[in-house]
N, C-alpha and C positions, 0 to 999 in steps of 0.2 A: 504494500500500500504506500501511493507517495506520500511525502509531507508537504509539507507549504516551502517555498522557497529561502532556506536560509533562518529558519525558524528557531533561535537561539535557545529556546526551554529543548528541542529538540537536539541540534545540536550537543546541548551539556549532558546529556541523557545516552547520547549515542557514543561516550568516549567507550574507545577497545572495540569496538564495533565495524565489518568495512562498510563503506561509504560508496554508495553508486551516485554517480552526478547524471543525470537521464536526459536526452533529445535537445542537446546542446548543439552549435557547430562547433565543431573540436577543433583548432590549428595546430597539430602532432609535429609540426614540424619536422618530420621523418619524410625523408624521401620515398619511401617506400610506403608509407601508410597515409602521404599528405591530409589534407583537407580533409574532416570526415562531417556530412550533413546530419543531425536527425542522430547524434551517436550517443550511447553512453562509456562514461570512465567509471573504473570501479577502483578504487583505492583501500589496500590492505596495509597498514600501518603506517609508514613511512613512504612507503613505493605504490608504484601504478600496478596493478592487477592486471587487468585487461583493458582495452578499449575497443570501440569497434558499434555496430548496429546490435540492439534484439538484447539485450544483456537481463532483460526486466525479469523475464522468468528465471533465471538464477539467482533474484535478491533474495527469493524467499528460503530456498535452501542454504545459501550463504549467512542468512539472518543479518542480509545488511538494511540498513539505513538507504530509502531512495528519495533522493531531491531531484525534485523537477524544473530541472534547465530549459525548459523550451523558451525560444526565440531568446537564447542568452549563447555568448562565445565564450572558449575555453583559452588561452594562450599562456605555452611555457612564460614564466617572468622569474625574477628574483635570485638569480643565482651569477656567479661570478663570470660565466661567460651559456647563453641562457641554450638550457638543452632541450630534448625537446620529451613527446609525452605519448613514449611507446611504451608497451610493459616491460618494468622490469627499472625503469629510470625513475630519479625521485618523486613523490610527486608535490609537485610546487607549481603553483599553477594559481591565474586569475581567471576569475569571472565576472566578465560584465556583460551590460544588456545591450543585446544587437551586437554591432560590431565597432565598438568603441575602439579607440588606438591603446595595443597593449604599453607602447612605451610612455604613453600620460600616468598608466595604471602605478607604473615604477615609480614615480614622482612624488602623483598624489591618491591614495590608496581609495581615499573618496571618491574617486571614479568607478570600482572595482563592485558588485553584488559582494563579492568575496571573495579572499587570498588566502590560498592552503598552501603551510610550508611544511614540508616532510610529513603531511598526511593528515596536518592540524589546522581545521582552519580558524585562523589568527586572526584574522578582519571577515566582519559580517555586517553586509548594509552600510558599510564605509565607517562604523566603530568597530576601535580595536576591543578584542578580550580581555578580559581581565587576566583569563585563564597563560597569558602571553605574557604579562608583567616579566621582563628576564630575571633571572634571580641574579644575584650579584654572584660575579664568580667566586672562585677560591683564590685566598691571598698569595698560594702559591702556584698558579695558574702559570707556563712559560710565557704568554702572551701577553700578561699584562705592562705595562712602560709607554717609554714615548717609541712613535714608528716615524721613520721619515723616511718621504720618497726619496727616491735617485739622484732628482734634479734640486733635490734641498727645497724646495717649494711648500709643502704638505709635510708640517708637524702634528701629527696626530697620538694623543697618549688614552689607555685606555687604563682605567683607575677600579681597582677591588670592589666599590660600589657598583659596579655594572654602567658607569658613564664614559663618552669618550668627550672629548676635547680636540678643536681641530684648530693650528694656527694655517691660514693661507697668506703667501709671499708677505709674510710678516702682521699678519691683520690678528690680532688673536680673537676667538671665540668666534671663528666664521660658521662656524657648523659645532652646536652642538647634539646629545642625549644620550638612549641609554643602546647598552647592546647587551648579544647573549653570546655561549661562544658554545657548539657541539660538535664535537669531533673536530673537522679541518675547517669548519667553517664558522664565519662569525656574520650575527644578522643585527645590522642597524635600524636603531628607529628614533629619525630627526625630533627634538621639539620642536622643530617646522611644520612636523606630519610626514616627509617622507623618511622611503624605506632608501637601505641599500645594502650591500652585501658585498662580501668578500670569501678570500679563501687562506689558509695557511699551509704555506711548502716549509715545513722545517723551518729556517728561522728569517724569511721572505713572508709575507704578507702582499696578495694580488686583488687590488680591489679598486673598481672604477677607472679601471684602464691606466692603476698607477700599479709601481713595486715598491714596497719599500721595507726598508730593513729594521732592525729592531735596537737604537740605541743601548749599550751596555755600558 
């Protein structure tokens, strides 16, 4: 049975549960599976399940949660360099109504129905969750300090309270808020409202099309 679109008492209810997104247009970005009209995603934890047409009569033996995406698009977003949403790949992924531009949705999330990172969705109806608050990391976290890009440009420190600090070409506090850090990768969210994101190689940090290294 579907639910209502984005239904946040549903939502909370549905954690551990997979997730079917239903009669969406999908942008897979996969060569192989491009464009899919009328399709559902079915999300099992962290990752993509399946995609594809017809998926409905599997929610019920799966005991997933089905939202109904009609006349709403799907687009990879959020990630360091943006994959795309075949099975098997994370799922992170926007939705909004019609065929809004997915690179607004990066910006300002309030464009978005909703944004699912690694299987969670984070932003619903253009509020974020509470359930997302990032917890502050651990003090002895490698990651935390100042990072600065290559070209010296981008001082950016990220501090045990879960906040970063960003000085640009000398401006300080261009960009602040908080972030979260899971496995290699670390997810931003502006007090401006936008998102951003990055990754960590060992003791390099790749994010927004900078690199930068990690003050010691």
């Amino acid at each position: 049975m579907s639910t209502p679109v984005f239904d946040e008492a549903v939502l909370s209810a549905a954690r551990g549960r997979p997730l079917l997104f239903a009669g969406a247009t999908i942008h897979t970005l996969d060569p192989v599976l491009g464009d899919l009209t009328g399709a559902d995603l079915t999300v099992v934890g962290s990752r993509i399940a399946a995609v594809g047409p017809a998926r409905h009569a599997a929610a019920e033996d799966d005991d997933a949660i089905v939202i109904d995406c009609t006349g709403m698009s799907v687009f990879p977003v959020l990630s360091p360099s943006v994959s795309s949403l075949a099975p098997g790949d994370p799922a992170t992924f926007a939705i909004v109504p019609g065929n809004a531009a997915f690179d607004r949705v990066i910006w300002w999330p309030s464009h978005a129905a909703a944004i699912v990172v690694d299987g969670e969705p984070v932003l619903v109806n253009g509020v974020l969750r509470t359930s997302f608050v990032p917890a502050a990391p651990s003090s002895s976290s490698p990651h935390l300090g100042m990072w600065i890009d290559a070209t010296g440009f981008i001082h950016q420190e990220l501090t045990a309270d879960g906040r970063y600090d960003e000085t640009r070409g000398g401006r300080p506090h261009a960009y602040q808020g908080s972030f979260r850090i899971a496995g290699d990768r670390i997810v931003y969210h502006d007090d401006l409202g936008f998102w951003a994101y990055g990754r960590f190689d060992d003791d390099v940090l790749h994010h927004g099309g900078y690199t930068f290294t990690r003050q010691h």
